[in-house]
C-alpha positions in Angstrom: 0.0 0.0 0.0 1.0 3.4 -0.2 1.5 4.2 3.1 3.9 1.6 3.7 6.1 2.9 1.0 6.1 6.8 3.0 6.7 5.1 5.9 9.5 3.1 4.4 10.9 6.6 3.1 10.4 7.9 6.8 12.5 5.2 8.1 15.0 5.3 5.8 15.8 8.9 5.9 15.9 8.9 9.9 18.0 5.9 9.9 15.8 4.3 12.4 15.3 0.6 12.6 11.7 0.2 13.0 9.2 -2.2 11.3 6.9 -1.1 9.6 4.1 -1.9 12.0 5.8 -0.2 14.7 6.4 2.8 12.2 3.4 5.0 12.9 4.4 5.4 16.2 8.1 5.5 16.6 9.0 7.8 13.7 9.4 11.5 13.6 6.1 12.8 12.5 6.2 15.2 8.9 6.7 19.4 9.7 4.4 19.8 7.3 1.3 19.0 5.5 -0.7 19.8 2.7 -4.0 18.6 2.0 -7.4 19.2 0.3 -5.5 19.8 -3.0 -5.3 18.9 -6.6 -1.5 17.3 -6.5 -0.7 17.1 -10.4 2.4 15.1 -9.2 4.4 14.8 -12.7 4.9 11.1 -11.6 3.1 8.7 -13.9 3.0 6.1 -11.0 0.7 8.3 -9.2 -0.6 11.4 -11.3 -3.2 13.2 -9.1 -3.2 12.8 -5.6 -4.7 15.0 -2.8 -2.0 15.8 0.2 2.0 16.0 0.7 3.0 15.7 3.7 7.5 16.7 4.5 9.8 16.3 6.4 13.7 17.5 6.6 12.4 20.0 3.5 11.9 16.6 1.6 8.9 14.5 0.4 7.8 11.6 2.4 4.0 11.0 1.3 1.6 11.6 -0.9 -2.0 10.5 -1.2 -5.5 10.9 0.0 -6.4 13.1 2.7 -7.1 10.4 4.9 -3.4 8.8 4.3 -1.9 11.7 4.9 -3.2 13.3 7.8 -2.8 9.8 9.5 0.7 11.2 9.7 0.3 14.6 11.8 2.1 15.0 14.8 1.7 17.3 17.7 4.7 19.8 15.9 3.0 18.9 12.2 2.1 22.7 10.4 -0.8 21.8 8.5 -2.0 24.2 5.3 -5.6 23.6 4.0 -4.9 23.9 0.4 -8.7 24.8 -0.3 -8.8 22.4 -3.3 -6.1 24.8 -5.2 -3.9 22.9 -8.0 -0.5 21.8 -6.1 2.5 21.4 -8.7 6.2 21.0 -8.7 8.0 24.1 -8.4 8.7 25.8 -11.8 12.2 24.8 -13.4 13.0 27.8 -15.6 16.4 26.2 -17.5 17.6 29.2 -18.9 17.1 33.0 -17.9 19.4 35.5 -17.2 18.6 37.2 -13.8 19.5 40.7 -13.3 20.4 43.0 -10.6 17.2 45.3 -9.8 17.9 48.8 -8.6 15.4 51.2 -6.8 14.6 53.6 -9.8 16.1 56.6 -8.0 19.9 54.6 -8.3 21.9 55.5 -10.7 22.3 52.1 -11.3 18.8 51.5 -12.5 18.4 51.1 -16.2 14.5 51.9 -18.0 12.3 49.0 -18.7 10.9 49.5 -21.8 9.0 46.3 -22.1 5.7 47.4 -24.4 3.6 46.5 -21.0 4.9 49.5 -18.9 5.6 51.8 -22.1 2.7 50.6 -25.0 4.3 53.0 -27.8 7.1 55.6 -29.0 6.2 58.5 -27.0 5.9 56.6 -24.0 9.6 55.3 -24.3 10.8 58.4 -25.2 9.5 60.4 -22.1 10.5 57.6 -19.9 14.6 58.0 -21.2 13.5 61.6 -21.0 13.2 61.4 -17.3 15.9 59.1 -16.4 17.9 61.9 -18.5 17.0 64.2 -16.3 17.5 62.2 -13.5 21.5 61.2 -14.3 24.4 63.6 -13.8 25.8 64.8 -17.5 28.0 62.8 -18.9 26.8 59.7 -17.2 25.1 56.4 -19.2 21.6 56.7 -19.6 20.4 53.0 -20.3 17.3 50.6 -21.5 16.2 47.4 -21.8 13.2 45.6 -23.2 12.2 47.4 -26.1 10.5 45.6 -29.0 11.0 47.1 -32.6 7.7 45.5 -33.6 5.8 47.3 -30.7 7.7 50.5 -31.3 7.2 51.0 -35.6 11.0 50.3 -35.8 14.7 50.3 -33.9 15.2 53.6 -32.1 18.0 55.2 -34.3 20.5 58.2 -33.3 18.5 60.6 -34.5 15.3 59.9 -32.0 18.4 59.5 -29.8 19.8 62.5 -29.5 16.7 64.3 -29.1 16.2 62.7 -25.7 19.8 63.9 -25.0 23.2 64.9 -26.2 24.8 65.4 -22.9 24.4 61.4 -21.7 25.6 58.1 -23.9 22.5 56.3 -24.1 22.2 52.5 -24.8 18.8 50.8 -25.7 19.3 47.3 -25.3 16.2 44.9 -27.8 14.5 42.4 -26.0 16.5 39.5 -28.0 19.5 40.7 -26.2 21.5 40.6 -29.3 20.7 44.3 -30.6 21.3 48.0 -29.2 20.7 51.4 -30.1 23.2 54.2 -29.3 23.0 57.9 -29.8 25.5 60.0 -31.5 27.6 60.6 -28.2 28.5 56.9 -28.1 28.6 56.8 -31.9 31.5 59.7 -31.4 33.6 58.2 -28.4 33.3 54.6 -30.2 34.4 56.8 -33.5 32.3 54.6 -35.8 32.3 56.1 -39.2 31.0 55.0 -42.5 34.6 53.4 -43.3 34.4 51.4 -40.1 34.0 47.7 -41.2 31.4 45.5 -39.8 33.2 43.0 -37.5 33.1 39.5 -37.8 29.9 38.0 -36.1 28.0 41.3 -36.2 26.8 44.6 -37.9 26.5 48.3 -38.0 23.2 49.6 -38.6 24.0 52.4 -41.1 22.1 55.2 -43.1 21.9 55.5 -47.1 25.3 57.3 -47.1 27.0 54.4 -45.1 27.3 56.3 -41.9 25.9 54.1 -39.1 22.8 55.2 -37.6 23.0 53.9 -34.1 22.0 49.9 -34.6 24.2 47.7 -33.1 23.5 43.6 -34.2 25.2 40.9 -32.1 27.6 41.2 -29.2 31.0 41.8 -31.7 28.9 45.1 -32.8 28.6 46.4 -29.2 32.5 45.4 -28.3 33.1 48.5 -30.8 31.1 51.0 -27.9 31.8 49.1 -24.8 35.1 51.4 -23.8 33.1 54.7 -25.5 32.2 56.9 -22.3 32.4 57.4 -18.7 33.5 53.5 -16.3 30.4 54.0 -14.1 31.4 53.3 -10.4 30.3 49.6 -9.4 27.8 49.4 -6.8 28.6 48.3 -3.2 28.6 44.4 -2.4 25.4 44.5 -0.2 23.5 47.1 -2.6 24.7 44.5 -6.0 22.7 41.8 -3.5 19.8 43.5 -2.7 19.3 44.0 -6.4 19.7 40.5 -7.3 17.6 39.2 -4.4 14.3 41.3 -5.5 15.1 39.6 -9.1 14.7 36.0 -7.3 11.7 37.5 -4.8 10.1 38.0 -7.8 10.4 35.0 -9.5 9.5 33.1 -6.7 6.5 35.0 -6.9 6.0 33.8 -10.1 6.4 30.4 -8.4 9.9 29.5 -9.9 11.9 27.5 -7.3 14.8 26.9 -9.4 16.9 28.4 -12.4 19.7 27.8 -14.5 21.4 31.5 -15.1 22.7 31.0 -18.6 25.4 33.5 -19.1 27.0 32.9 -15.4 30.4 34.7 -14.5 32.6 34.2 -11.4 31.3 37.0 -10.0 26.9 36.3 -10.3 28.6 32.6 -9.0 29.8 34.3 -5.5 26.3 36.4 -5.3 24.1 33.2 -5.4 26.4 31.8 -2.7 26.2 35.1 -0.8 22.5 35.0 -1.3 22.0 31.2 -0.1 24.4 31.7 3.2 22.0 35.1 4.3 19.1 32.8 3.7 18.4 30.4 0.7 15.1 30.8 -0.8 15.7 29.6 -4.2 17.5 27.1 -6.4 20.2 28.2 -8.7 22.4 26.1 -11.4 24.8 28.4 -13.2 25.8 27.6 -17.1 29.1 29.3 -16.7 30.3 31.5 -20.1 33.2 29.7 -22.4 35.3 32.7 -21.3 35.4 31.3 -17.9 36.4 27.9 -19.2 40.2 28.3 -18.9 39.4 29.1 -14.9 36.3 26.7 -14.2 39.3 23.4 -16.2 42.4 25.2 -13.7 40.5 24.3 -10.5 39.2 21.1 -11.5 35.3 21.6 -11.5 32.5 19.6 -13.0 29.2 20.0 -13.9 27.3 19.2 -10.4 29.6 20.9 -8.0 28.1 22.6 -5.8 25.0 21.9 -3.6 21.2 21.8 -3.6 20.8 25.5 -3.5 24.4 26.6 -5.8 25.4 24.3 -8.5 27.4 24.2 -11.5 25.7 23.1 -14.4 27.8 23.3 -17.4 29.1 25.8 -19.9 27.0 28.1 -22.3 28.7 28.1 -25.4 27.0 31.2 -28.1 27.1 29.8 -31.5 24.5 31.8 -33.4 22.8 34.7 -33.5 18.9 35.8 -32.2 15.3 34.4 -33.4 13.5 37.5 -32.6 16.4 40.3 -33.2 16.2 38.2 -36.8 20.1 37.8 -37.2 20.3 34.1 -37.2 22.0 32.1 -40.0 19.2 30.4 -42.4 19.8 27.7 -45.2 17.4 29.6 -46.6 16.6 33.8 -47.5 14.6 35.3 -44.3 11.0 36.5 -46.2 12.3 40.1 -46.5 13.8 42.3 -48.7 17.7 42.9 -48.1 17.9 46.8 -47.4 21.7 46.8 -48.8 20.0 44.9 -52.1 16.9 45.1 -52.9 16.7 41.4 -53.0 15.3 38.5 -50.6 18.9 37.4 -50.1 19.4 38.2 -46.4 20.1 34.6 -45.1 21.2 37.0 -41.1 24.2 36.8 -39.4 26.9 34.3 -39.7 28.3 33.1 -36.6 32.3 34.0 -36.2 33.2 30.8 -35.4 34.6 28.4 -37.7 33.2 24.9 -37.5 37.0 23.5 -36.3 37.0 26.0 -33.7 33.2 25.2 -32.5 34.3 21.4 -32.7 37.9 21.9 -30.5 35.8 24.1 -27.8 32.8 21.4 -27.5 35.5 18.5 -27.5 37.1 20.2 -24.5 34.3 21.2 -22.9 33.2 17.4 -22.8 36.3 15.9 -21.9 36.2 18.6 -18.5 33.9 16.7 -17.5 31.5 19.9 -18.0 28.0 20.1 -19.8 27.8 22.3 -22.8 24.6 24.4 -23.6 25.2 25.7 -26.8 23.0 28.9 -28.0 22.1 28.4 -31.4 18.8 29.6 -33.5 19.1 29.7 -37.4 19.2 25.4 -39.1 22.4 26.6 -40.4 24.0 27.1 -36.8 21.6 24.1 -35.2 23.7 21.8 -37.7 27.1 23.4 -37.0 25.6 22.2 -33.4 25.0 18.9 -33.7 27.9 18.1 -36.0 30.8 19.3 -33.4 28.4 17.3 -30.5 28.7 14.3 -32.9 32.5 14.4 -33.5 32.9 14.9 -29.7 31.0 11.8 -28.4 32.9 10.3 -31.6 36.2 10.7 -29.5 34.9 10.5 -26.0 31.5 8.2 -26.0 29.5 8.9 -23.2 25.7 7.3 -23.3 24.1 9.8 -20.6 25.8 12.8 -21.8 22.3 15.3 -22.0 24.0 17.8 -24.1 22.1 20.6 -25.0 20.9 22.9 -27.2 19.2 26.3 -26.2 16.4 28.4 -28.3 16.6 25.8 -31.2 14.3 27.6 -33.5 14.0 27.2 -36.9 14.2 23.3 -36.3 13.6 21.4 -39.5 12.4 17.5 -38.7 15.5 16.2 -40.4 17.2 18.1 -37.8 15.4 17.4 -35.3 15.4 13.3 -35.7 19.5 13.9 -35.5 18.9 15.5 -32.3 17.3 12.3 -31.0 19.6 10.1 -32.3 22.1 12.2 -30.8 20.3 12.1 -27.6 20.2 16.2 -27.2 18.3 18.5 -24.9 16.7 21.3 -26.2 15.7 24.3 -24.1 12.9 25.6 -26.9 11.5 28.8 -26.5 7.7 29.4 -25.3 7.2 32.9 -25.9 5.3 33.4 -29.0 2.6 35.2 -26.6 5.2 38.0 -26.7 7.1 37.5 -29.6 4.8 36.1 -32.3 5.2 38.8 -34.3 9.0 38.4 -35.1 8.3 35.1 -36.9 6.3 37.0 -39.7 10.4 37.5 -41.6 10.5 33.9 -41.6 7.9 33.4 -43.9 4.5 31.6 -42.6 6.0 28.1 -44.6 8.6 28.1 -41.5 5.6 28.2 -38.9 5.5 25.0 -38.1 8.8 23.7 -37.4 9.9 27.2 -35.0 10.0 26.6 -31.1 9.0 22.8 -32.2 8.0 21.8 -28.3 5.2 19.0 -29.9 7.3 17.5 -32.7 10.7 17.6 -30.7 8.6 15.4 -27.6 7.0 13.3 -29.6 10.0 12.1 -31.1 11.1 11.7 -27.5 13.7 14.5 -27.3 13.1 16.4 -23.6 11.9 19.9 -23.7 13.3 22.3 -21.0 11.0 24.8 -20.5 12.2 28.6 -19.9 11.4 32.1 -20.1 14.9 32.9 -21.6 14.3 36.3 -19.2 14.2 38.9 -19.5 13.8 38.1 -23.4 10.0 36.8 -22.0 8.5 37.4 -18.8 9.6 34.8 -16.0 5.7 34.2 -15.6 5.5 29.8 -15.8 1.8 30.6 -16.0 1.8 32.7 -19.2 4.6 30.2 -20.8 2.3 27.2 -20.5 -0.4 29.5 -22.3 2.0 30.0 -24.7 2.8 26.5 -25.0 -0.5 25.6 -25.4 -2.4 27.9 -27.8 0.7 29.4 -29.6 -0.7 32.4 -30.0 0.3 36.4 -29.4 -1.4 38.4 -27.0 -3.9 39.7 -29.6 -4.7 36.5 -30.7 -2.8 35.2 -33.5 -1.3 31.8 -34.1 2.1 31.2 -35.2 2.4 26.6 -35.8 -0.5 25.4 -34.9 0.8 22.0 -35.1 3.0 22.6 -32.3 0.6 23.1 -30.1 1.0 20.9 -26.8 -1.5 19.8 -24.2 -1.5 21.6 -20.2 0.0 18.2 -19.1 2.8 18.8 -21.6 4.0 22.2 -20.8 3.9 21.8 -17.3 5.8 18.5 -17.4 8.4 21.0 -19.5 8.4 23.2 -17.0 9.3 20.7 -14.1 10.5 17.5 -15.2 12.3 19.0 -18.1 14.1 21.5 -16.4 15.7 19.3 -14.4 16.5 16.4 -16.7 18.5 19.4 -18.2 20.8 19.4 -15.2 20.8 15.8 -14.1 18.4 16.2 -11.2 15.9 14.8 -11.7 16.2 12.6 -9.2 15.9 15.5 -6.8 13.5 17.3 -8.3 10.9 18.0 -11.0 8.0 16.0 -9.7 6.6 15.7 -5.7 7.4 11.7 -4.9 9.0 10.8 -1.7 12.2 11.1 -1.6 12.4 14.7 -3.7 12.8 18.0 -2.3 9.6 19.8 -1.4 9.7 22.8 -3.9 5.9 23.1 -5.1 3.6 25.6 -5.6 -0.1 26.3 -4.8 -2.3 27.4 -7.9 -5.6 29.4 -7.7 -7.1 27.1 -10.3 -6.5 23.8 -11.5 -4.5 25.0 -15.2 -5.8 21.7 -17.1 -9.4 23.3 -16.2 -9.2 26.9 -17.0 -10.2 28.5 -21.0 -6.8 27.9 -22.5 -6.3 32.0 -23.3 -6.9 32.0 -19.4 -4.0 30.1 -18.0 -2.0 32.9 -18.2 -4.2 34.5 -15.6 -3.8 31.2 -12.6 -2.6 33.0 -9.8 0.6 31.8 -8.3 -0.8 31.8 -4.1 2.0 30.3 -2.5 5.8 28.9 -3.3 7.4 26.4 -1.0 10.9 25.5 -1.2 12.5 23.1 1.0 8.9 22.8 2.7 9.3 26.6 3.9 6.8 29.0 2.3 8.9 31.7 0.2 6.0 33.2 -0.9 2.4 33.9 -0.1 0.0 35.8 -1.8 -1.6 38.7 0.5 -4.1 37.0 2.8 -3.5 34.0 2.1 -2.8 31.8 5.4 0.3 30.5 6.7 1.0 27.4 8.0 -0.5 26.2 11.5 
């Protein structure tokens, strides 16, 4: 029966020899339980249950009310769950967390995400204001705008008349475009005869002068040195920024991420951050820059702990989906500004396909996971060649290398994904982002952000927000999952639609497949950690445009509540 394998569990993890028929009584009784709930478990053994009941912030039952509260002790808290939907806690396997500043810091940079400005003017009195908020001279900087939302990339022009006494830098939501005004432009002395590097591009007017667009990082390595070093931020302040970027995904009910552009440096804050207090789970895909230094002092993928881990190493091979830069087999559906023609096939990546196969070979043979970034076919098979010719020399059956973003995914590449047995971190953010696949050409549709086709082959899907690219909202990715449609409606590959039970088993299971945990993590069995959260609704039974809406009430992590919606009850 089912309570004999808790109690078995119980035993175990105490280390007390009991039998089982003397269990009930001599065994340390749970610290907490949850009951009256919809348990959508993510374990096929036992799909839907009613109460979880923890102990030592780990699993040790779950089953009807009645089997469950059998277990209370005197010192058991006990939540009513009020029939809410209890999950996993969210696994987002790739986002980029970022240091949050009060808006007053000088630190703080303008979100220009289209839900907090809708339209030009909106953005351009909200740089206005930081502008007159900053000293002269000093950066004045955004992030989040969308080109799509906005009739266009802001150019130098609209730039300068918001200020010619500050550099400004717009950062795109893709993360892989910028906009600078004239200032920057002049310090970075970028003229018409300046080349475009390798990897990248200069935006530039008819006459060949550039006009303020940066595409891909080796573009913005021409401004990085062009104006004033601003002053880094004390130790304490750069943590209180970073926690309120966790608070608020916890919020969202995320109990764990995977930062995919990690540094030394973010690597010391989540270990800073755990040792104040740990509230949430972190694995860290450390840059290739960091590889020399990560191989000197011997570390692996799974150093680390449950709340600080190493995960692997991000690898950029490619360029961005929705900037539009990544390298096609085939013309984007646009005309070519430079000539006239539908010849723009985006951005080659600067890496040869030797050099991509050397630095995936040595990443393997450290011992160390890659996660390579790669959009366009034409990078995706650069991908999966160098992963082939690097099992080739060092076979390893369980390797779980992956790919992240994925996009424009034919099924021939797709079925050499499988037989390669690769992850793939897809993107769900079409709800945003729909728009951006119209240059593709509506024939592409149906094999971009391929979550059905890639699991029904049998590939796993990690599910992520790639923040702050999309919003870090679970809730609003499984909508996107599901109905593959933009915020007003449209759908962009209908076939890829996937079921609730799908996107939710991306968003937990998945997400820590990805990182060799699941047998931590990912699903509520005994034995796991007790990171779940409580759900207004039950997701599976809500309109699917309404999912997005299923309030997050409470996280647990560990069995401590992180988070709790405003009113709603703590544990007794």
């Amino acid at each position: 029966m089912f309570i004999t394998r808790a109690t078995r569990f119980l035993a175990l993890s105490l280390g007390l020899l009991v039998s089982l028929g003397e269990a009930s009584a001599a065994i340390t009784s749970p610290s907490l339980i949850i009951h009256h709930a919809v348990v959508l478990s993510q374990d096929p053994t036992n799909p839907v249950a009613e109460a979880v009941a923890v102990l030592q912030g780990r699993i040790v039952a779950i089953g009807t009310d009645t089997e469950v509260l059998a277990l209370r002790g005197p010192n058991t808290r006990v939540v009513d769950a009020g029939g809410r939907a209890l999950v996993p806690g969210f696994n987002d396997a790739h986002l980029h967390p970022r240091a949050e500043y009060p808006e007053d810091s000088i630190h703080a940079e303008v979100d220009l995400d289209p839900e907090r400005v809708p339209d030009r003017a909106a953005a351009v009195a909200a740089l206005r204001r930081k502008a007159e908020r900053t000293p002269p001279g000093q950066w004045v900087r955004g992030f989040n705008y969308q080109d799509t939302k906005l009739g266009g990339h802001p150019d130098r022009d609209l730039l300068d008349g918001i200020s010619t006494q500050h550099p400004i830098l717009l950062r795109h939501s893709s993360g892989h475009l910028w906009a600078v005004n004239s200032v920057v432009l002049k310090a970075a002395r970028l003229t018409a005869e300046t080349p475009d590097p390798a990897g990248g591009s200069l935006g530039r007017r008819d006459d060949g002068e550039p006009n303020g667009l940066l595409r891909e990082p080796p573009a913005l390595r021409l401004v990085e040195a062009a104006g004033p070093k601003t002053s880094e931020p004390a130790w304490e302040e750069q943590l209180d920024a970073y926690q309120r970027c966790l608070d608020n995904f916890l919020a969202e009910g995320i109990t764990s991420i995977t930062d995919a552009a990690g540094t030394p440096e973010r690597l010391r804050i989540y270990q800073d951050l755990a040792r104040r207090k740990p509230r949430i789970r972190v694995n860290v895909l450390m840059q290739a820059a960091y590889l020399d230094r990560m191989e000197a002092a011997g570390l692996q993928s799974g150093w680390g702990n449950d709340w600080v881990r190493l995960a692997g190493i991000k690898v950029v091979h490619g360029n961005s989906l929705s900037g539009r830069t990544c390298w096609l087999s085939k013309p984007y559906d646009r005309i070519n500004p430079a000539t006239g023609q539908r010849d723009y096939f985006g951005i080659p990546p600067a890496r040869s396909q030797d050099e991509l196969d050397t630095l995936i070979l040595r990443i393997h043979r450290a011992g160390l996971q890659p996660a390579v970034h790669a959009n366009g076919d034409r990078e995706i098979t650069m991908v999966l060649d160098a992963f082939e010719r690097a099992l080739t020399a060092r076979p390893l059956s369980d390797h779980r290398f992956r790919i992240e973003h994925a996009s424009v995914n034919p099924p021939e590449l797709q079925r050499r994904a499988k037989a390669l047995g690769v992850v793939f971190a897809l993107h769900s953010y079409i709800y945003e982002h729909g728009d951006k696949l119209e240059e593709y050409g509506s024939w592409r549709w149906d094999f971009m952000h391929p979550n059905a086709s890639a699991d029904a082959l049998g590939i796993v899907v990690a599910g992520n927000s790639d923040f702050p690219v999309s919003a870090a909202k679970p809730m609003r990715r499984v909508q996107s999952l599901v109905t593959r449609a933009t915020a007003v409606g449209k759908v962009y590959g209908a076939s890829q639609q996937v079921s609730v039970e799908t996107a939710l088993r991306m968003w937990t299971v998945g997400g820590a497949y990805a990182t060799r945990q699941e047998s931590d993590k990912g699903s509520i069995r005994p034995g796991l950690l007790a990171d779940f959260v409580l759900l207004a609704a039950d997701p599976r039974k809500v309109a699917p445009t309404s999912i997005k809406d299923v309030r997050v009430d409470a996280t647990f992590v560990g069995g401590e509540m992180v988070y709790a919606r405003p009113g709603f009850p703590t544990p007794r």
